[in-house]
C-alpha positions as a printed NumPy array, in Angstrom:
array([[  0.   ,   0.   ,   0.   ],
       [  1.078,   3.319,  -0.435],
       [  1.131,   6.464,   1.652],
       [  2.031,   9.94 ,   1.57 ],
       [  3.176,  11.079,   4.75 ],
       [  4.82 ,  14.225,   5.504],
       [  5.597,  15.256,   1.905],
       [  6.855,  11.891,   0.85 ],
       [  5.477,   8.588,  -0.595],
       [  6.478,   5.384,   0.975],
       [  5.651,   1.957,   0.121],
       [  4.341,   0.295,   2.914],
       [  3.43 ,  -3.763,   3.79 ],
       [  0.733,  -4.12 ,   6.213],
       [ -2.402,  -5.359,   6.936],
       [ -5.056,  -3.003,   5.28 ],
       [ -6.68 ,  -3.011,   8.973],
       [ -3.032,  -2.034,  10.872],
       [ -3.658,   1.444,  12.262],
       [ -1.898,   4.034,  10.882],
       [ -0.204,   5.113,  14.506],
       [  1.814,   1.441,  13.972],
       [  2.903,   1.882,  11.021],
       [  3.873,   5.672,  11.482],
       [  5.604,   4.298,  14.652],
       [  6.894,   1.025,  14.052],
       [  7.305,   0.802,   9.806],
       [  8.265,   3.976,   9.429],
       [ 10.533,   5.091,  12.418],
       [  8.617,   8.253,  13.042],
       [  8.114,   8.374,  16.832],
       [  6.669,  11.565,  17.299],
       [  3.141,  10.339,  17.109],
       [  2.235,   8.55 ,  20.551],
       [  0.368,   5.901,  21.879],
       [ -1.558,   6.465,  24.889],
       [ -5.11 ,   4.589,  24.514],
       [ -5.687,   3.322,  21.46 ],
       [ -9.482,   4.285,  21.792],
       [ -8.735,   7.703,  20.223],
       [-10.106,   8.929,  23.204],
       [ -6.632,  10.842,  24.568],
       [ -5.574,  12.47 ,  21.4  ],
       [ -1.502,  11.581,  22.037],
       [ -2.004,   9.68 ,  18.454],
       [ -3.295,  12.893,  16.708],
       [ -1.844,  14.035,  13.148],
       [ -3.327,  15.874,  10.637],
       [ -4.825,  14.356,   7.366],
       [ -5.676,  16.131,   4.418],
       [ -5.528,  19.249,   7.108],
       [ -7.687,  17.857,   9.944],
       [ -6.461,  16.438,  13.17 ],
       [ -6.903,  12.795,  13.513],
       [ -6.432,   9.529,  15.846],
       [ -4.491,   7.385,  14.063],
       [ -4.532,   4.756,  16.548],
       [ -8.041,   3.655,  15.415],
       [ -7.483,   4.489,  11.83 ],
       [ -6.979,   1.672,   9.27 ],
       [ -4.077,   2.488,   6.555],
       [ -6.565,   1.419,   3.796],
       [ -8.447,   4.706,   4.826],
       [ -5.843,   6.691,   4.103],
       [ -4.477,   5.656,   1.076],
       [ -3.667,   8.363,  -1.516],
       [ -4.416,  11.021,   1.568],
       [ -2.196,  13.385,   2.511],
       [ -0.736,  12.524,   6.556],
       [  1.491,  14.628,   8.601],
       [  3.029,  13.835,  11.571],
       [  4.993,  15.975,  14.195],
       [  8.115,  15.69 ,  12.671],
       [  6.747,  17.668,   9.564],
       [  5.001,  20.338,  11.408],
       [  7.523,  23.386,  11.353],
       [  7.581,  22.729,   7.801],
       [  4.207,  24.838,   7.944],
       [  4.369,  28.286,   8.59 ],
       [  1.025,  27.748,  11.3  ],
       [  2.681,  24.432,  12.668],
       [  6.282,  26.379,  13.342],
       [  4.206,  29.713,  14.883],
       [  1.983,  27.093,  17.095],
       [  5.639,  25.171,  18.115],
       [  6.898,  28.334,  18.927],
       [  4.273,  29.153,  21.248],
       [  4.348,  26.031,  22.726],
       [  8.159,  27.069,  23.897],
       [  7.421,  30.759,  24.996],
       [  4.707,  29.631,  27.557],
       [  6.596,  26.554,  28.174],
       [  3.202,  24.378,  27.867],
       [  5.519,  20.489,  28.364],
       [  6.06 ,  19.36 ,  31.045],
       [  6.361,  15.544,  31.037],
       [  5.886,  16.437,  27.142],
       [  3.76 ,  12.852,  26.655],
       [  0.926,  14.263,  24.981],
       [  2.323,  17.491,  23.273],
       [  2.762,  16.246,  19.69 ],
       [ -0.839,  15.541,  19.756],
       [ -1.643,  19.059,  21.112],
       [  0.532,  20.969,  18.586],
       [ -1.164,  18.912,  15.956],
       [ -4.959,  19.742,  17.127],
       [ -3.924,  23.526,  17.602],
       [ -2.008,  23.698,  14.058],
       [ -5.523,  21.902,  12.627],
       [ -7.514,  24.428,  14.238],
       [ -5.68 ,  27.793,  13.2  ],
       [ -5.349,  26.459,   9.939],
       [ -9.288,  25.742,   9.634],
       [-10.666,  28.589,  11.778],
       [ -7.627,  31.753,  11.929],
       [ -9.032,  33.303,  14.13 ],
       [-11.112,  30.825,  16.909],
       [-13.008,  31.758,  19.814],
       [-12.93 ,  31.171,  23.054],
       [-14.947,  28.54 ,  22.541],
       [-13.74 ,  26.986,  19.334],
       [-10.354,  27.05 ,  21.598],
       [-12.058,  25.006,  23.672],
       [-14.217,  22.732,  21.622],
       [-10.831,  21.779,  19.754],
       [ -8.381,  21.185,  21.838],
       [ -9.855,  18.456,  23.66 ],
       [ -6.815,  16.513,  23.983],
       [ -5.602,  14.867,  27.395],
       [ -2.895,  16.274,  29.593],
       [ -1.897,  14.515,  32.313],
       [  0.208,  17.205,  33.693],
       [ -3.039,  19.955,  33.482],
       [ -1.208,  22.471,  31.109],
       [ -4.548,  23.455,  29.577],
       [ -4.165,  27.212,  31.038],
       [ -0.653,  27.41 ,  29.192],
       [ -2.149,  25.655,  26.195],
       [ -5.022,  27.924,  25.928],
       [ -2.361,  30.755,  26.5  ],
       [ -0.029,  29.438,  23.197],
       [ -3.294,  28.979,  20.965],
       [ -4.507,  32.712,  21.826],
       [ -1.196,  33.699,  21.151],
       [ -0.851,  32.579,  17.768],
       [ -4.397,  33.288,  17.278],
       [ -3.831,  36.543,  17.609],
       [ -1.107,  36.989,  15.142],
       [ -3.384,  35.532,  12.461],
       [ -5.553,  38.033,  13.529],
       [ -2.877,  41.047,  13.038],
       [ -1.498,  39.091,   9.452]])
């Protein structure tokens, strides 16, 4: 089967039923992308297909075949994903850093659908779990770029 995942095509033998998240992780060598529940309830799996954040630890690769994926390790290569990264550092949202790659990948999804969110479209998207509780510094990072899509 073949995918096209962060700008390149690669050739890939699996099941067509193997989740993407296994064969992003464990075909590929791309460990960004993390497992946390495999119920795509925590969102530590999340990358972005054709534009629009996604749990690829329920995802079948037969689903996604001839769609565009991007993982965290492409993300700066986007002028939204390297502003959102960048806010990430300034307010210092890691901390144990688990599910952060998933968060960076919802908030880069949402700018690039809606540039400037509200409140509650902040909210509504990045429903992501953090164990640590960063959601004040998260919601801090998102405004933040927000905001400069509102000045561009």
């Amino acid at each position: 089967m073949e995918l096209q995942i962060n700008d390149k095509t690669y050739q890939v033998e699996a099941d067509s039923d193997t989740p993407l998240l296994w064969v992003i992780r464990d075909e590929l060598g791309l460990t960004g992308t993390k497992y946390g529940c495999g119920l795509a309830q925590c969102g530590a799996c999340s990358v972005l297909i054709d534009g629009v954040v996604a749990r690829s630890c329920v995802i079948p690769i037969v689903g996604v075949s001839g769609r565009k994926i991007t993982t965290i390790e492409a993300i700066e290569q986007d002028d939204v994903g390297q502003r959102v990264v960048a806010s990430w550092v300034k307010h210092q949202v890691a901390q144990c850093g688990y599910c952060q790659s998933g968060q960076v990948m919802a908030a880069t999804a949402l700018i690039k659908q809606t540039p400037h969110p509200t409140d509650q479209q902040i909210e509504a998207a990045m429903v992501n779990l953090c164990r640590c509780g960063t959601y004040n510094a998260i919601s801090a990072a998102v405004h933040e770029v927000a905001g400069e899509e509102r000045k561009a």
